[in-house]
C-alpha positions as protocol buffer text, in pm:
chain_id: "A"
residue {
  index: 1
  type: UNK
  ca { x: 14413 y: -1496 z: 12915 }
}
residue {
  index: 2
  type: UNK
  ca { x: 14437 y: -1777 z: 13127 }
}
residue {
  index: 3
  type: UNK
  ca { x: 14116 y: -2087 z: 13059 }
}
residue {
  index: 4
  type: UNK
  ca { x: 14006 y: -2004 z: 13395 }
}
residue {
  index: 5
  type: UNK
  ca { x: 13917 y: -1685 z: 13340 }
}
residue {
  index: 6
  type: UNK
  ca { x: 13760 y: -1719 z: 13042 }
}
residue {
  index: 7
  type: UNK
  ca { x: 13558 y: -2018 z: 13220 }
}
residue {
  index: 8
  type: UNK
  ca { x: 13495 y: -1767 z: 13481 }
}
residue {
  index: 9
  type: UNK
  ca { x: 13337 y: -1500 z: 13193 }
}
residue {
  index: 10
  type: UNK
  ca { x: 13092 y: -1798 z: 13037 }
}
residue {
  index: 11
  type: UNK
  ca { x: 12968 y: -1853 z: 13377 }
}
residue {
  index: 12
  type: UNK
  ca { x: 12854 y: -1498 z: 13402 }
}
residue {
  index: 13
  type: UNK
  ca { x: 12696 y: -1475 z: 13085 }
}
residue {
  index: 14
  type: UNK
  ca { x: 12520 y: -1816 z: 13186 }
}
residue {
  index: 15
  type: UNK
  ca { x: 12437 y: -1690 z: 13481 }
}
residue {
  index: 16
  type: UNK
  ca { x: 12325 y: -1285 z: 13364 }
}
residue {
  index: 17
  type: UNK
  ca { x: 12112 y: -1391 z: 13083 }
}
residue {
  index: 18
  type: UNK
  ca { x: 11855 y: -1600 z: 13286 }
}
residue {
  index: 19
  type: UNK
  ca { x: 11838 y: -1376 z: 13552 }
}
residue {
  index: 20
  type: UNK
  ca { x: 11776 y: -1063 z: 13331 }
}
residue {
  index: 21
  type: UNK
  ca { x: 11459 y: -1285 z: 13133 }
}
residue {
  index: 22
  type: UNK
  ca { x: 11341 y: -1371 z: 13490 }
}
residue {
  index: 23
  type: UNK
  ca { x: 11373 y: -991 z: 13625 }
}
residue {
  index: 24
  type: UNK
  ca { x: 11174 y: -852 z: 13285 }
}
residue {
  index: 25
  type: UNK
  ca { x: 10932 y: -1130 z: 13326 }
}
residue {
  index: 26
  type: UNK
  ca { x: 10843 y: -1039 z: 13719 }
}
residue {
  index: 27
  type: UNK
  ca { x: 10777 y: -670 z: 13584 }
}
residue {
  index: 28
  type: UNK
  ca { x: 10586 y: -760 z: 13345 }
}
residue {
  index: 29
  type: UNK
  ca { x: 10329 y: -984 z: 13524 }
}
residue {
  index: 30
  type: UNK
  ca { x: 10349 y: -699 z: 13787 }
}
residue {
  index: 31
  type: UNK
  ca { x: 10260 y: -428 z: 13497 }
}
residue {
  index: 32
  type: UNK
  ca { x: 9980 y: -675 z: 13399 }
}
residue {
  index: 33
  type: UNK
  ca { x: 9819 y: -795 z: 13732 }
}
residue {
  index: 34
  type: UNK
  ca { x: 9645 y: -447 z: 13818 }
}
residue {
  index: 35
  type: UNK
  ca { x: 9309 y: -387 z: 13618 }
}
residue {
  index: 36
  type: UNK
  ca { x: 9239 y: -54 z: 13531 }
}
residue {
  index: 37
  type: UNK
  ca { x: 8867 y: 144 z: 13392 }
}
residue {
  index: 38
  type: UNK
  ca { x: 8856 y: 133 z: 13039 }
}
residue {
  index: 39
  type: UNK
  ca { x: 8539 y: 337 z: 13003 }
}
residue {
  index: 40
  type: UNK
  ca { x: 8309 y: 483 z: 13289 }
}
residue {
  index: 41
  type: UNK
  ca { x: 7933 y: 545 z: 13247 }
}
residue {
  index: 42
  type: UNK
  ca { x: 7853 y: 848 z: 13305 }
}
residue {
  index: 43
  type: UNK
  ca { x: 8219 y: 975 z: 13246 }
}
residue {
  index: 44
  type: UNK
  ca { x: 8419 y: 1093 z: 13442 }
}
residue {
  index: 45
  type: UNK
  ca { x: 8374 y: 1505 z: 13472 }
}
residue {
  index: 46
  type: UNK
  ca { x: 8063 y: 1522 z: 13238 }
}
residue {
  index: 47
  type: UNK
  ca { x: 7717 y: 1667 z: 13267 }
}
residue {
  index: 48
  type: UNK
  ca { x: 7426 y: 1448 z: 13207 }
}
residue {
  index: 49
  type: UNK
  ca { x: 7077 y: 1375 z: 13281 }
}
residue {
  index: 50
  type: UNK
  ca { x: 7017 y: 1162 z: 13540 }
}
residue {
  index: 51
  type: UNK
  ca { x: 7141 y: 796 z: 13439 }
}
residue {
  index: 52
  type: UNK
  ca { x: 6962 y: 470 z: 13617 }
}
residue {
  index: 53
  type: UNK
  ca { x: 7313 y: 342 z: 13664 }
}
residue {
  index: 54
  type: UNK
  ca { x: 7688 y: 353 z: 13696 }
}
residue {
  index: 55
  type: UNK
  ca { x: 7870 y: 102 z: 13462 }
}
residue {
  index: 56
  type: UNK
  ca { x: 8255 y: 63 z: 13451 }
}
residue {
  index: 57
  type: UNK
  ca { x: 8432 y: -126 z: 13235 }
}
residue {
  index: 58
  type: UNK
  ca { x: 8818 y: -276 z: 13340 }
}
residue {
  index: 59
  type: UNK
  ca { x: 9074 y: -387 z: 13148 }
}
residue {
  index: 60
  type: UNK
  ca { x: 9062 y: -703 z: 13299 }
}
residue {
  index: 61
  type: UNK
  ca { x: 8788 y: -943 z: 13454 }
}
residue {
  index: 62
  type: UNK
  ca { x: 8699 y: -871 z: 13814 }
}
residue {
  index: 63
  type: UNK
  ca { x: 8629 y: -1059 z: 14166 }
}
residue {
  index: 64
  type: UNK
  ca { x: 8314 y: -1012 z: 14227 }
}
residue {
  index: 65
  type: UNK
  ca { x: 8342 y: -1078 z: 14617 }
}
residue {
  index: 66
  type: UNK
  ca { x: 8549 y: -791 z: 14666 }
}
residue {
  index: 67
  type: UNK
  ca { x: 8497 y: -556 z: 14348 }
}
residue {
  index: 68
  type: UNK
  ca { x: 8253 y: -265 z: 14501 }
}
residue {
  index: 69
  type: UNK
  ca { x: 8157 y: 47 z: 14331 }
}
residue {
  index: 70
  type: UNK
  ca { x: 7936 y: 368 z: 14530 }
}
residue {
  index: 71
  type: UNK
  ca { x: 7772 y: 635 z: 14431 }
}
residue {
  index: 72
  type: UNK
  ca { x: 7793 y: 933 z: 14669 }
}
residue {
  index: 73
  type: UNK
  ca { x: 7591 y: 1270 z: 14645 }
}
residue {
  index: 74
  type: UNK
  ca { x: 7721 y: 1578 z: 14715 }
}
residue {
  index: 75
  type: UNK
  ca { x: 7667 y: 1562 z: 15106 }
}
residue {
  index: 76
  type: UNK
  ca { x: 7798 y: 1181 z: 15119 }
}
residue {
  index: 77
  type: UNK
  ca { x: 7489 y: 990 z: 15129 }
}
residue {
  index: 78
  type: UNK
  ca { x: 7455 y: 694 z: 14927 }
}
residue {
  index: 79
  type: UNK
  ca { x: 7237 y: 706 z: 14616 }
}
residue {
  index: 80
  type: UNK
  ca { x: 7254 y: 289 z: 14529 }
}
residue {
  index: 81
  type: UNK
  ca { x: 6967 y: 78 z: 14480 }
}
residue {
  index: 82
  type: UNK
  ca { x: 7156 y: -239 z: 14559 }
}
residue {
  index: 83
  type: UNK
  ca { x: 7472 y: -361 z: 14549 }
}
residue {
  index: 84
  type: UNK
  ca { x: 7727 y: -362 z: 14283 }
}
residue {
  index: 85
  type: UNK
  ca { x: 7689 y: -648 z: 14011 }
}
residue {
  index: 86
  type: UNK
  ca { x: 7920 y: -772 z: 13786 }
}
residue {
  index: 87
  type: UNK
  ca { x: 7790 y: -1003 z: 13499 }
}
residue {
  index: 88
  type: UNK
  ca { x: 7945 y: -1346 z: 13459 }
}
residue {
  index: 89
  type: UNK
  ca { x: 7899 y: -1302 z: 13116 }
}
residue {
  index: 90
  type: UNK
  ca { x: 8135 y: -1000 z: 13096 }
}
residue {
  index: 91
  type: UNK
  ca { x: 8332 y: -982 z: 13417 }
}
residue {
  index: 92
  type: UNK
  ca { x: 8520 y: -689 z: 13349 }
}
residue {
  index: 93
  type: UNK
  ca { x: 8198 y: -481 z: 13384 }
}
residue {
  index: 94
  type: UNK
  ca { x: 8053 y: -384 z: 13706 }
}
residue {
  index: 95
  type: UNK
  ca { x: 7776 y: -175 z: 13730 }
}
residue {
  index: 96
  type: UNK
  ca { x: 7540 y: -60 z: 14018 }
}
residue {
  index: 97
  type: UNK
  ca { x: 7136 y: 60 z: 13977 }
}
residue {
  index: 98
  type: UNK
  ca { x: 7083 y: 432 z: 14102 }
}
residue {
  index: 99
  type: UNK
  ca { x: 6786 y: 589 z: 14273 }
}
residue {
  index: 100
  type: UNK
  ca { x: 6626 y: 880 z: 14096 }
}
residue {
  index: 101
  type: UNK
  ca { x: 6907 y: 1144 z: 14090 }
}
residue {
  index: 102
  type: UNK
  ca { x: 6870 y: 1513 z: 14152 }
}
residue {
  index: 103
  type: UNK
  ca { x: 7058 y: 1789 z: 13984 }
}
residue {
  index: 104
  type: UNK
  ca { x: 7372 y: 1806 z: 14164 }
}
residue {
  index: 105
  type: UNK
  ca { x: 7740 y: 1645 z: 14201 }
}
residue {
  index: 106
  type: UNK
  ca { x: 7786 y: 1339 z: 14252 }
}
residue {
  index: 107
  type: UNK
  ca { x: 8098 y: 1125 z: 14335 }
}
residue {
  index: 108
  type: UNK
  ca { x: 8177 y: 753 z: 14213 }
}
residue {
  index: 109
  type: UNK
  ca { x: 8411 y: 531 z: 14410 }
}
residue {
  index: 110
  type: UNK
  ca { x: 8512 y: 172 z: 14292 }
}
residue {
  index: 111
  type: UNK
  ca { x: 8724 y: -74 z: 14424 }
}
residue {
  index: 112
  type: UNK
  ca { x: 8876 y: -318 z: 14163 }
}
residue {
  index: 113
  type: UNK
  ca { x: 9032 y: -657 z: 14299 }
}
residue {
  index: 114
  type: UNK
  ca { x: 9173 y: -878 z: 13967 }
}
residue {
  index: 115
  type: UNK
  ca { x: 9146 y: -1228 z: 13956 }
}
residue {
  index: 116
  type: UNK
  ca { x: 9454 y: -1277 z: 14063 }
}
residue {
  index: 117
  type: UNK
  ca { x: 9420 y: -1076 z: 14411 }
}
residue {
  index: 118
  type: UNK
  ca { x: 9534 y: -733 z: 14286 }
}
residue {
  index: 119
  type: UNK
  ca { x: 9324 y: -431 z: 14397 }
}
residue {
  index: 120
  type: UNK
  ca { x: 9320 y: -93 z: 14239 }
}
residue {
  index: 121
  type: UNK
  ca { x: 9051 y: 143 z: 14332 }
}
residue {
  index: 122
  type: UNK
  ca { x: 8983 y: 507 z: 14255 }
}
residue {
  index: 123
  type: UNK
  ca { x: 8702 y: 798 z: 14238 }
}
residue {
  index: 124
  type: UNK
  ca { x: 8548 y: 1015 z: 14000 }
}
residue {
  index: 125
  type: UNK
  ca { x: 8266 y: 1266 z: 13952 }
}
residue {
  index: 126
  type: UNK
  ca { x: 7993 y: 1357 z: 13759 }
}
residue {
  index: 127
  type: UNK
  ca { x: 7700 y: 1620 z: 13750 }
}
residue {
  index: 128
  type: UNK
  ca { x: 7344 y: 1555 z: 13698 }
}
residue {
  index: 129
  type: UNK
  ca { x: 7175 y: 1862 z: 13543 }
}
């Protein structure tokens, strides 16, 4: 084998390696820049008596300007005393104070933006008996 292709293989394998480290590392900041609900309060699907609040918890701390979570009843209208509020002290947590809930279905939608810009959002339900 003549030196220049072996000087040509080196260069690839300089080259390969940090490219590959730099492709895994952009997935994984990708993978970790979305939060996620770790726990929901009431959960999601269950049957409870009527709670004063809805309280989610995220894998990851919130912004609070543009983190929102509404509670819906079964015809749409908005059962929330307030706005959502997420605690400084814990700002993976947002919760929002409910007005006195009737038996019936109600729907839970929350919009979660990361600290570092990412938004994720969802909805779940729950039934008041």
């Amino acid at each position: 084998m003549s030196y220049s292709k072996l000087e040509g293989a080196g260069w690839r394998k300089r080259v390969a390696m940090p490219l590959l480290c730099t492709a895994a590392l952009l997935v994984a900041q990708s993978a970790f820049a979305h939060v996620f609900p770790s726990k929901q309060e009431p959960g999601a699907g269950t049957t409870v008596s009527a709670p004063a609040q809805v309280k989610i918890t995220f894998d990851g701390p919130l912004e609070p300007a543009f983190s929102t979570l509404d509670v819906t009843d079964a015809t749409g209208k908005p059962v929330t005393m307030g706005k959502a509020n997420i605690d400084a002290k814990q700002p993976d947590v947002i919760s929002v104070p409910l007005a006195a809930l009737a038996a019936g279905h109600y729907t839970v939608h929350w919009v979660a933006v990361a600290s570092d810009g990412h938004r994720t959002h969802g909805d779940y339900s729950f039934d008041v008996k």
